[in-house]
TIRO-2110 file (N, C-alpha, C; in Angstrom, 1 decimal):
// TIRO-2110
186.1, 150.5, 31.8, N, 1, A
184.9, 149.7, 31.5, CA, 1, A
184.8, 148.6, 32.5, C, 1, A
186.0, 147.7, 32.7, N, 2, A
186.0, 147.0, 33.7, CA, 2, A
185.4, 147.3, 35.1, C, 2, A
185.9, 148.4, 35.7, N, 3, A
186.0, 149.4, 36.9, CA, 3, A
184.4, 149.7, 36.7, C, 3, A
183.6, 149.6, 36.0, N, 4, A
182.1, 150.1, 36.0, CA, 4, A
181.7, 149.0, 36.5, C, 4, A
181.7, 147.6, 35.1, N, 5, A
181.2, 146.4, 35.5, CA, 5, A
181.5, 146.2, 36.8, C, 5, A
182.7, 146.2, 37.6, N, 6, A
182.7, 146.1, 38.7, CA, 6, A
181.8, 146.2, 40.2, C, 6, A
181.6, 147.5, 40.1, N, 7, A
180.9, 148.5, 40.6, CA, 7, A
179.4, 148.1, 40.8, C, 7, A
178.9, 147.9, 39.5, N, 8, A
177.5, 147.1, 39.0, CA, 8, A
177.7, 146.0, 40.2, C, 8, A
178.5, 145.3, 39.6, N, 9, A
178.4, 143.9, 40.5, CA, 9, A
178.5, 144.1, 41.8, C, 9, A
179.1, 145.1, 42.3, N, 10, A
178.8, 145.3, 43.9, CA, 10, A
177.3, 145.9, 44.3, C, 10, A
177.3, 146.9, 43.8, N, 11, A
175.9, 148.1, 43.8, CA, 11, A
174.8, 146.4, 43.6, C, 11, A
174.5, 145.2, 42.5, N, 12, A
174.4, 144.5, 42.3, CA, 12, A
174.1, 143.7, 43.8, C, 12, A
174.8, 143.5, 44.2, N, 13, A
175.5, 142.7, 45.6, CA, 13, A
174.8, 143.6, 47.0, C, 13, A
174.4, 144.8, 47.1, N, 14, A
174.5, 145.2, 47.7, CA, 14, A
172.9, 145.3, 48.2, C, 14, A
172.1, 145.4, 46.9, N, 15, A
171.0, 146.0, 46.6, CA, 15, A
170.2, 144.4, 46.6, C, 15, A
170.8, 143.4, 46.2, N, 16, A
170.4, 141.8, 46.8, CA, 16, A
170.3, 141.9, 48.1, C, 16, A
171.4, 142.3, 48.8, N, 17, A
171.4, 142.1, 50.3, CA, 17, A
170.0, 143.0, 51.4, C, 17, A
169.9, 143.7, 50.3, N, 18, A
167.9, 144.6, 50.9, CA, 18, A
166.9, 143.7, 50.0, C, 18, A
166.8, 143.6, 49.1, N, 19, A
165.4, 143.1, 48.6, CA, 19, A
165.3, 141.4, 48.9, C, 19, A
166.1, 140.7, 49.2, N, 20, A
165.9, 140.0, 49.3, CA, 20, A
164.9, 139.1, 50.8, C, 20, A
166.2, 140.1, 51.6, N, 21, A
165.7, 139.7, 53.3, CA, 21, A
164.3, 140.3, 53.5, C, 21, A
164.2, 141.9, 52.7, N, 22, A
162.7, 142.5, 53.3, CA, 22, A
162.0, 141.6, 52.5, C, 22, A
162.0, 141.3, 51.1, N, 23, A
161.3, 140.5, 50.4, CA, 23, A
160.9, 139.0, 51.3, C, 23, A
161.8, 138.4, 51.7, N, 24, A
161.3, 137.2, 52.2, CA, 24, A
160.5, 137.6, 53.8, C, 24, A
161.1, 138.3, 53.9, N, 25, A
160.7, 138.5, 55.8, CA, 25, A
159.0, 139.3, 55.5, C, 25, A
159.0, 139.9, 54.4, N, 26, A
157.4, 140.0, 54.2, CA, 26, A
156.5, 139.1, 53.7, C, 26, A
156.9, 137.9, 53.3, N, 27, A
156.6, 137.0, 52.8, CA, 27, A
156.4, 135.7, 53.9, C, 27, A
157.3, 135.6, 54.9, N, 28, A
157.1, 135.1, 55.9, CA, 28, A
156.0, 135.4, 57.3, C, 28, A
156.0, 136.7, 57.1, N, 29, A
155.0, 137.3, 57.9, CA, 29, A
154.0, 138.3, 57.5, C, 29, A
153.5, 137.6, 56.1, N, 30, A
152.5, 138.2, 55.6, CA, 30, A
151.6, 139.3, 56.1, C, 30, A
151.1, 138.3, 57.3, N, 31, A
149.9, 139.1, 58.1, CA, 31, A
150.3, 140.3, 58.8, C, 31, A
151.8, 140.0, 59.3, N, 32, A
152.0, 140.9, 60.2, CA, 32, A
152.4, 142.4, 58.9, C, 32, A
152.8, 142.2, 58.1, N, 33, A
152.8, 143.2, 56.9, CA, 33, A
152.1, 143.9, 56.3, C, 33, A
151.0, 143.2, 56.4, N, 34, A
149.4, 143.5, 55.5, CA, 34, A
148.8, 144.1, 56.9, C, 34, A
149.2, 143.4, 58.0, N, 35, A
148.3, 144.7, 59.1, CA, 35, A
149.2, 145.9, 59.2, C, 35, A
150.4, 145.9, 59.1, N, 36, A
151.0, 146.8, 59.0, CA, 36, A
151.0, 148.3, 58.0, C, 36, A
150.9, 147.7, 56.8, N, 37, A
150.2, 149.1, 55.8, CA, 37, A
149.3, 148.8, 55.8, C, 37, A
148.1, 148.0, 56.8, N, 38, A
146.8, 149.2, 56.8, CA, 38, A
146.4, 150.3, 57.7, C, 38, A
147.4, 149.7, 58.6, N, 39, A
147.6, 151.0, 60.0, CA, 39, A
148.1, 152.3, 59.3, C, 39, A
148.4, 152.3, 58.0, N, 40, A
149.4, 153.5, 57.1, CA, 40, A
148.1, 154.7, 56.8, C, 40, A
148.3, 155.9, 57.2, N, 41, A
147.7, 157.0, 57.1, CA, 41, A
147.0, 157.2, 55.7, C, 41, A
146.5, 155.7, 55.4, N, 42, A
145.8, 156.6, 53.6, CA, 42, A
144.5, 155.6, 53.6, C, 42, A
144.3, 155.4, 52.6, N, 43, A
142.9, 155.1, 52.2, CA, 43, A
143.2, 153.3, 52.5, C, 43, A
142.0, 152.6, 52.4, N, 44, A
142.0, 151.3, 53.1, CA, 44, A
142.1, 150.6, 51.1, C, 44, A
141.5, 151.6, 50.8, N, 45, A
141.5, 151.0, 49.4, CA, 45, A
142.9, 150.8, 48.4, C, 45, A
143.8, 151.7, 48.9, N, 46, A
145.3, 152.0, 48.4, CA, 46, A
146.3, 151.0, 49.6, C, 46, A
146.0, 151.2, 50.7, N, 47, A
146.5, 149.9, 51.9, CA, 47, A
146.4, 148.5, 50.9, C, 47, A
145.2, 148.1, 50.5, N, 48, A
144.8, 146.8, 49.8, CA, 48, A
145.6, 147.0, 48.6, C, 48, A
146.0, 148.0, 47.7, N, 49, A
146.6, 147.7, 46.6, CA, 49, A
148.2, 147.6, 46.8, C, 49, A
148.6, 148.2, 47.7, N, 50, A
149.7, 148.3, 48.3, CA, 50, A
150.3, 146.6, 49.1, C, 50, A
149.1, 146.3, 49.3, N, 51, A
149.6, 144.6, 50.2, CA, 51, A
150.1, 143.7, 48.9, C, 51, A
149.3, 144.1, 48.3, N, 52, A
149.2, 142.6, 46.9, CA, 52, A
150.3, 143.6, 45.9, C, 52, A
150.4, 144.5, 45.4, N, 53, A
151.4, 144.7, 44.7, CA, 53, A
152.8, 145.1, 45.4, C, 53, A
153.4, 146.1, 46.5, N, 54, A
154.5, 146.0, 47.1, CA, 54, A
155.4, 144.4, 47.4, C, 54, A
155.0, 143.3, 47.8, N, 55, A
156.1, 142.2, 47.9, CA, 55, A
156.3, 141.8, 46.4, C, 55, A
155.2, 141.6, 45.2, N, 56, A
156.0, 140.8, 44.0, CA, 56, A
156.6, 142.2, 43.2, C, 56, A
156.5, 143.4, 43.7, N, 57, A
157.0, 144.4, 43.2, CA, 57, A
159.1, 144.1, 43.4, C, 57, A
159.3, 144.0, 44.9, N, 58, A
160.1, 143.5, 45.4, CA, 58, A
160.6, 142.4, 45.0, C, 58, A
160.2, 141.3, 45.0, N, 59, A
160.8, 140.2, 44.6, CA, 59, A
161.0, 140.4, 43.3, C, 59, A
160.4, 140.7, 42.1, N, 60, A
160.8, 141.1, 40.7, CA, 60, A
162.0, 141.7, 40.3, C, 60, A
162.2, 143.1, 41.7, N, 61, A
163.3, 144.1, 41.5, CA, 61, A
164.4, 142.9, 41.7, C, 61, A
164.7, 142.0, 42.4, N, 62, A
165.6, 141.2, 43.1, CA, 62, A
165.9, 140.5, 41.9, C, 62, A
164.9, 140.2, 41.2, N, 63, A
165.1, 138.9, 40.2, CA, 63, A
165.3, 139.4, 39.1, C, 63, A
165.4, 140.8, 38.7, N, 64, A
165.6, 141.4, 37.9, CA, 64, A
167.5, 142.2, 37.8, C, 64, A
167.4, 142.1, 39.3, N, 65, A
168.7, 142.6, 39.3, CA, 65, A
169.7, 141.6, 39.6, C, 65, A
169.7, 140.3, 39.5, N, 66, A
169.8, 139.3, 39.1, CA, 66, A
170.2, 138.4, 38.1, C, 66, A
169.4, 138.7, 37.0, N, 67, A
169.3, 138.3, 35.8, CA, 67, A
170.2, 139.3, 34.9, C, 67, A
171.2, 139.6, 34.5, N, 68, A
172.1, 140.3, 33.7, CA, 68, A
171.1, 141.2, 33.1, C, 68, A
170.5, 140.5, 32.0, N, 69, A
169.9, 141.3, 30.8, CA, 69, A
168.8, 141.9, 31.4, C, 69, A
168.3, 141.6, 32.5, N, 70, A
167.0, 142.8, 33.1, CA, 70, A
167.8, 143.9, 33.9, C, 70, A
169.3, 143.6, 34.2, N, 71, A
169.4, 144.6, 35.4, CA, 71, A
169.2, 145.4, 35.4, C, 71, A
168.9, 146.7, 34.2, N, 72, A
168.7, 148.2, 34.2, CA, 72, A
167.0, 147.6, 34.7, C, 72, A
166.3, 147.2, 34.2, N, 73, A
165.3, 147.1, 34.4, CA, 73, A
165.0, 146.9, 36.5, C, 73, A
165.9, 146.1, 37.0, N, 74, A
166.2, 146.1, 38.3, CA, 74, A
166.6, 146.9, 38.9, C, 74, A
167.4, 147.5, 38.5, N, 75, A
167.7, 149.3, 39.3, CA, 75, A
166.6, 150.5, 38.8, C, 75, A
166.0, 150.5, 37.8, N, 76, A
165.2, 151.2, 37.6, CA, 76, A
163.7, 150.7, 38.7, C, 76, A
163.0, 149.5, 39.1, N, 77, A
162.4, 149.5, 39.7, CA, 77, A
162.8, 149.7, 40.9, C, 77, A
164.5, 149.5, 41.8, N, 78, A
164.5, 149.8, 43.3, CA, 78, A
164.7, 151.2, 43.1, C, 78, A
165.0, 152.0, 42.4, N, 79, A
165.0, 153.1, 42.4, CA, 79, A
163.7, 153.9, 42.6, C, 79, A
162.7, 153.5, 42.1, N, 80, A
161.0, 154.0, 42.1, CA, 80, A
161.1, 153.6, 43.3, C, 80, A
160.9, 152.5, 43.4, N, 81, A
160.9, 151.8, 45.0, CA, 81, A
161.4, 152.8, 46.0, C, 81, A
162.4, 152.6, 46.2, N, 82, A
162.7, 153.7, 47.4, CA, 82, A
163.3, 155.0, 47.1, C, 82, A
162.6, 155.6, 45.9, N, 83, A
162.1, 156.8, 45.8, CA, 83, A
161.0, 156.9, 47.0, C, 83, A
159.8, 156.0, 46.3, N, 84, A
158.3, 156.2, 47.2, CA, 84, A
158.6, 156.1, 48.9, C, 84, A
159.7, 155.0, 49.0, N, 85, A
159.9, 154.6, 50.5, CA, 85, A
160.5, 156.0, 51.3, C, 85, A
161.3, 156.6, 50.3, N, 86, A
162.1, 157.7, 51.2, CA, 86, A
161.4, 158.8, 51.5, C, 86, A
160.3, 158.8, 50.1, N, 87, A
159.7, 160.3, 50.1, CA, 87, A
158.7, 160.3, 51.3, C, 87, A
157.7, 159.1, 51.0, N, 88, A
157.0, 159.0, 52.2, CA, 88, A
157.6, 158.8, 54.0, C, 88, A
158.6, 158.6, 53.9, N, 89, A
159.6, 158.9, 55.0, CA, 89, A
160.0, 160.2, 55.6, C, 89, A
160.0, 160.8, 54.0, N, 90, A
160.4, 162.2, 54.2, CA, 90, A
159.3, 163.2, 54.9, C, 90, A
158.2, 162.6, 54.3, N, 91, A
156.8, 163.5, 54.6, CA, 91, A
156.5, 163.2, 56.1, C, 91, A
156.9, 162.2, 56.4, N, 92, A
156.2, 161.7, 57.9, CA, 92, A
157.7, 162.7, 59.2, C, 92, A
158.4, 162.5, 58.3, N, 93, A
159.8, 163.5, 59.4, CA, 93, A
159.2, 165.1, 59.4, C, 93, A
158.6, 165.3, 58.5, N, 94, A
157.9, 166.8, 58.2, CA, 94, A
156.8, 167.2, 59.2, C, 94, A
156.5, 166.0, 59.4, N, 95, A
155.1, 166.2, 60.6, CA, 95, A
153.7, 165.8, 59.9, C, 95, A
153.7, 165.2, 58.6, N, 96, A
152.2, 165.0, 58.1, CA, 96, A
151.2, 164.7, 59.1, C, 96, A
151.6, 164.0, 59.8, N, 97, A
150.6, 163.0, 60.6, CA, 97, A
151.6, 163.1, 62.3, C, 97, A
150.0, 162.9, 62.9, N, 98, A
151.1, 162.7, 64.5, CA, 98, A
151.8, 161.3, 64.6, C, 98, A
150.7, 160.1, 64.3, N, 99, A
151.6, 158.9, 64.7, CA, 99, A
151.7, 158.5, 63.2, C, 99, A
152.6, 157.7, 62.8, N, 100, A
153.0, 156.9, 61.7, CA, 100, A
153.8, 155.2, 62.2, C, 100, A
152.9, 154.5, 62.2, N, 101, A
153.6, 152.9, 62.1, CA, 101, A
154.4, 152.4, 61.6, C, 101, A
155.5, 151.7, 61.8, N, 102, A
156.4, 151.2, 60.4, CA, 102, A
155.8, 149.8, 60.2, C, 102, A
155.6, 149.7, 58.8, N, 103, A
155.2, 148.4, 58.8, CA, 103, A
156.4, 147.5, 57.8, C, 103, A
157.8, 148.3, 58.5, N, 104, A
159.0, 147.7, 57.6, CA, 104, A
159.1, 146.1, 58.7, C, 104, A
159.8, 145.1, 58.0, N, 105, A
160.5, 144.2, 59.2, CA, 105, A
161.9, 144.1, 59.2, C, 105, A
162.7, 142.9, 59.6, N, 106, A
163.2, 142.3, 59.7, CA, 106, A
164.5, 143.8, 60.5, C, 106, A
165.7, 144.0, 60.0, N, 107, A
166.5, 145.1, 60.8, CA, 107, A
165.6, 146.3, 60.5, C, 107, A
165.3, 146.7, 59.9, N, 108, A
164.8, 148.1, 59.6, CA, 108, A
163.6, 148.3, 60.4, C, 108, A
163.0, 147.5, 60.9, N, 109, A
162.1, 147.8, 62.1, CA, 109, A
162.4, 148.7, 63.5, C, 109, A
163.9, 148.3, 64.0, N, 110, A
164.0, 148.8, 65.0, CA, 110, A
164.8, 150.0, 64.7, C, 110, A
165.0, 150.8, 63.8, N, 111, A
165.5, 152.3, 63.5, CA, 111, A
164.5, 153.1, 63.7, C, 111, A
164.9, 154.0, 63.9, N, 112, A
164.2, 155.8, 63.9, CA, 112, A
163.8, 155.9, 63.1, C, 112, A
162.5, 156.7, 62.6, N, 113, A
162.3, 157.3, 61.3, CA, 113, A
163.4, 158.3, 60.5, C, 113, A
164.9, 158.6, 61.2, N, 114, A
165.6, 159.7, 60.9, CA, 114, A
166.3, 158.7, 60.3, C, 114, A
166.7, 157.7, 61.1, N, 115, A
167.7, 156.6, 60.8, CA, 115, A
167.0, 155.6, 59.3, C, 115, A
166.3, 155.4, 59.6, N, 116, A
165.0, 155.1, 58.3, CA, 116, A
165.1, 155.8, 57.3, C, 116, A
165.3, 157.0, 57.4, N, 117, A
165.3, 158.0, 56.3, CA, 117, A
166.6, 157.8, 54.9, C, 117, A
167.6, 158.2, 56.2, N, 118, A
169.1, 158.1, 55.8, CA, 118, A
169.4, 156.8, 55.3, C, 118, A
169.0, 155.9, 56.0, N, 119, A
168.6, 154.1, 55.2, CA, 119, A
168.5, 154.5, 53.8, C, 119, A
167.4, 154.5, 53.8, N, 120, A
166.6, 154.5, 52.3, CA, 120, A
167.6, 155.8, 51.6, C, 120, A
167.8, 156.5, 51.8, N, 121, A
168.5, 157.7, 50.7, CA, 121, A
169.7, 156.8, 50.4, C, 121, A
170.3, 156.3, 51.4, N, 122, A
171.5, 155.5, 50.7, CA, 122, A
171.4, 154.7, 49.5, C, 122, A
170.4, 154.0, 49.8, N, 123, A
170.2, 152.5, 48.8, CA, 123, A
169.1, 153.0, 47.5, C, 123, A
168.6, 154.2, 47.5, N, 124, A
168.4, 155.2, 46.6, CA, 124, A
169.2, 155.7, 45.7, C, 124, A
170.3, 156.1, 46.3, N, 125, A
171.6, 156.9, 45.8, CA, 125, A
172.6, 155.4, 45.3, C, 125, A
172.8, 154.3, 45.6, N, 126, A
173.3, 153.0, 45.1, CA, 126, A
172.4, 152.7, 43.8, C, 126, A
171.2, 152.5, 43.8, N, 127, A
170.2, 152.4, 42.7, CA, 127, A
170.0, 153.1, 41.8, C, 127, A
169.8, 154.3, 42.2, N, 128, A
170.1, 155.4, 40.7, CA, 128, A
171.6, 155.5, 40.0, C, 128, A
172.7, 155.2, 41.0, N, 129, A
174.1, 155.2, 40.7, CA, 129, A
174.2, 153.8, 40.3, C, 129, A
173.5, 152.5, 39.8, N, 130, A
173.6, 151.5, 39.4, CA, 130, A
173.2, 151.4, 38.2, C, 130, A
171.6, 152.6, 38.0, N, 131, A
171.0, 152.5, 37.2, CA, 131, A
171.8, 153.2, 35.6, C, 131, A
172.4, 154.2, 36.1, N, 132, A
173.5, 154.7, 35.4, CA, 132, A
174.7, 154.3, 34.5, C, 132, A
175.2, 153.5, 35.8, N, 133, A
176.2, 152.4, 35.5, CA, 133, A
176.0, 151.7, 34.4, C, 133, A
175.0, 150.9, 34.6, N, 134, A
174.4, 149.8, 33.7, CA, 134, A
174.0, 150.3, 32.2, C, 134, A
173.5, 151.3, 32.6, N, 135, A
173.1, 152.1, 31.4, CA, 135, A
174.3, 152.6, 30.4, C, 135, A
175.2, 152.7, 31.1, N, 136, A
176.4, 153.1, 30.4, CA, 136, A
177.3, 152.3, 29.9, C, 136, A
177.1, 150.8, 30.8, N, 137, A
177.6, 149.8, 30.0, CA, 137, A
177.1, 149.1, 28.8, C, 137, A
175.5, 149.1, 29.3, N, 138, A
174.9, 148.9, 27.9, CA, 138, A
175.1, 148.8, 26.3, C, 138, A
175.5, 150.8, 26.8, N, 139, A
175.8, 151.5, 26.0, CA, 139, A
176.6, 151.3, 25.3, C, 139, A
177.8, 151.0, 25.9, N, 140, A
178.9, 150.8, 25.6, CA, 140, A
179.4, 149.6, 24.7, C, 140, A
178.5, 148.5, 25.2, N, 141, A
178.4, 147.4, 24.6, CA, 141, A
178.4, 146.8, 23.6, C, 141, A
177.5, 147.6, 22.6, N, 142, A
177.3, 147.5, 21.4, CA, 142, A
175.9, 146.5, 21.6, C, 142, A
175.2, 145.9, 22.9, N, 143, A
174.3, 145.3, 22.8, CA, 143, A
173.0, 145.5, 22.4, C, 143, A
172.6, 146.8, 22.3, N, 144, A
171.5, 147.1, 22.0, CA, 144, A
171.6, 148.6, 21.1, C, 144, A
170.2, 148.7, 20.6, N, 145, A
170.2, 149.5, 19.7, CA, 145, A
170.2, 151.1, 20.1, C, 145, A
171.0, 151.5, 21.3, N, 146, A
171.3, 152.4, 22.0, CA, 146, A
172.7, 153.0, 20.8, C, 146, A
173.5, 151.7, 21.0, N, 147, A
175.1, 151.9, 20.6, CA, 147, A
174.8, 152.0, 18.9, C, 147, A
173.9, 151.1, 18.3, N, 148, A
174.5, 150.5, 17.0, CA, 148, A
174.6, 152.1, 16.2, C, 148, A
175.2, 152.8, 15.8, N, 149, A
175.3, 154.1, 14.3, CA, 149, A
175.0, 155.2, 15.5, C, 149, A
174.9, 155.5, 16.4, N, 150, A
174.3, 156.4, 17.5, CA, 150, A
172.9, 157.0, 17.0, C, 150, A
172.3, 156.2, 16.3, N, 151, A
171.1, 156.2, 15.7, CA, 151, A
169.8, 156.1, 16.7, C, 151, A
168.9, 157.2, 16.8, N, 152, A
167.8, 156.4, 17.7, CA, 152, A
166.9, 155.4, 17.3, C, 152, A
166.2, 154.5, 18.1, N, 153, A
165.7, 152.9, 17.6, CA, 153, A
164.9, 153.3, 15.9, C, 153, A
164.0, 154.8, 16.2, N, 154, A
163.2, 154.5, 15.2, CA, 154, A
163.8, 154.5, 13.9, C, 154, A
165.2, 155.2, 13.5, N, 155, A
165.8, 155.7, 12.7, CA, 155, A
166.8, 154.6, 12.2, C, 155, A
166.9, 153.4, 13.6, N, 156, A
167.2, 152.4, 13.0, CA, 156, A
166.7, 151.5, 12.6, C, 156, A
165.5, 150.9, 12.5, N, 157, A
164.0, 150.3, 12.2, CA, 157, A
164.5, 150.9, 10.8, C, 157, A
164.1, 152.1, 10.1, N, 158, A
164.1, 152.6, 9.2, CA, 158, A
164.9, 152.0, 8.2, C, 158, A
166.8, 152.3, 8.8, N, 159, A
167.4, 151.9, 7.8, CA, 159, A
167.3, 150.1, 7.6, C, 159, A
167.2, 149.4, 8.8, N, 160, A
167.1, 148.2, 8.4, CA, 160, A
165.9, 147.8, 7.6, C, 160, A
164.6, 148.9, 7.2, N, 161, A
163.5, 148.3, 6.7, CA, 161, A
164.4, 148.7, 5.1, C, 161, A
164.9, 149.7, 4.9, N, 162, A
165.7, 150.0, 3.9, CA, 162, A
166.5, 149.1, 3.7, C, 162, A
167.0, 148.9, 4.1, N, 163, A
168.2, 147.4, 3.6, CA, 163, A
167.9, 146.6, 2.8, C, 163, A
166.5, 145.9, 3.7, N, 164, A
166.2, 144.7, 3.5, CA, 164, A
164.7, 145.5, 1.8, C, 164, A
164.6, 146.2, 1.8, N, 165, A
164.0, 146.6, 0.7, CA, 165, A
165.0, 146.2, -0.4, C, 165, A
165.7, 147.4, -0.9, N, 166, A
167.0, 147.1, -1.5, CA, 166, A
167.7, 146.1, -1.3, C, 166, A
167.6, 144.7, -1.0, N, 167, A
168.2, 143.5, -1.1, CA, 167, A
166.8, 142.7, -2.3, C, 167, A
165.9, 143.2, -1.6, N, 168, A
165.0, 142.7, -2.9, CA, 168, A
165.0, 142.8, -4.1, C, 168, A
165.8, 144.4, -4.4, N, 169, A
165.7, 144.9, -6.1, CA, 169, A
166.9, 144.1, -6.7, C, 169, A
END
């Protein structure tokens, strides 16, 4: 159990050390970001939804993985996250399109799309292996209604609306 929490806290540590820098470095150079995925092979209309929701998507995952009690909730969003980042990585190594821009910054600008690729599958493979983790300590915990009777939530709603019935009679 220890040896998990541990693990967390590095995977933790590790997964800070990406969201935070791309998070701020897109935030510091807004413009150069937002011209960036609009140069991106799709619609101008999904570019725009993409500028405004990708950085507080970002900073959330950070602040979530962060905060103890959100952290499943923080590995489950970097995990979506660079799901989308790798897959779309993946499709552009496939040949979709002839040119593709990176509109990543700060180190990950100056990698290869191959090197890019293998990037993102790592910190993919830490995220889903955190998201696990976490989940398993949870579990373990007794903190939520995961652990309490191995009862699922609705079945425990139930008995407690039952309890509290029969404390009445």
């Amino acid at each position: 159990m220890k040896t998990r929490a541990y693990i967390v806290t590095l995977i933790s540590i590790i997964l800070l050390l990406l969201w935070i820098p791309v998070s701020l470095d897109k935030l510091a150079h807004f413009q150069v970001f937002k011209a960036g995925i609009l140069r991106q092979p799709f619609s101008d209309s999904l570019g725009q939804v993409l500028v405004y929701t990708l950085l507080p998507l970002e900073i959330l995952t950070a602040i979530c993985i962060v905060i103890g009690r959100f952290r499943l909730v923080g590995f489950g969003l970097s995990s979506l996250l660079m799901a989308a980042f790798t897959g779309y990585i993946g499709v552009a190594l496939l040949g979709a399109w002839e040119k593709l821009p990176c509109g990543c910054g700060s180190v990950i600008s100056g990698m290869s799309w191959t090197q890019h690729f293998w990037f993102n599958l790592f910190f993919l493979a830490l995220s889903v292996l955190g998201y696990y983790l976490q989940r398993s300590l949870h579990r373990n915990s007794g903190s939520g209604p995961i652990a309490a009777e191995g009862l699922s939530a609705k079945r425990q709603h139930k008995n407690i609306f039952t309890n509290i019935l029969n404390l009445k009679r």
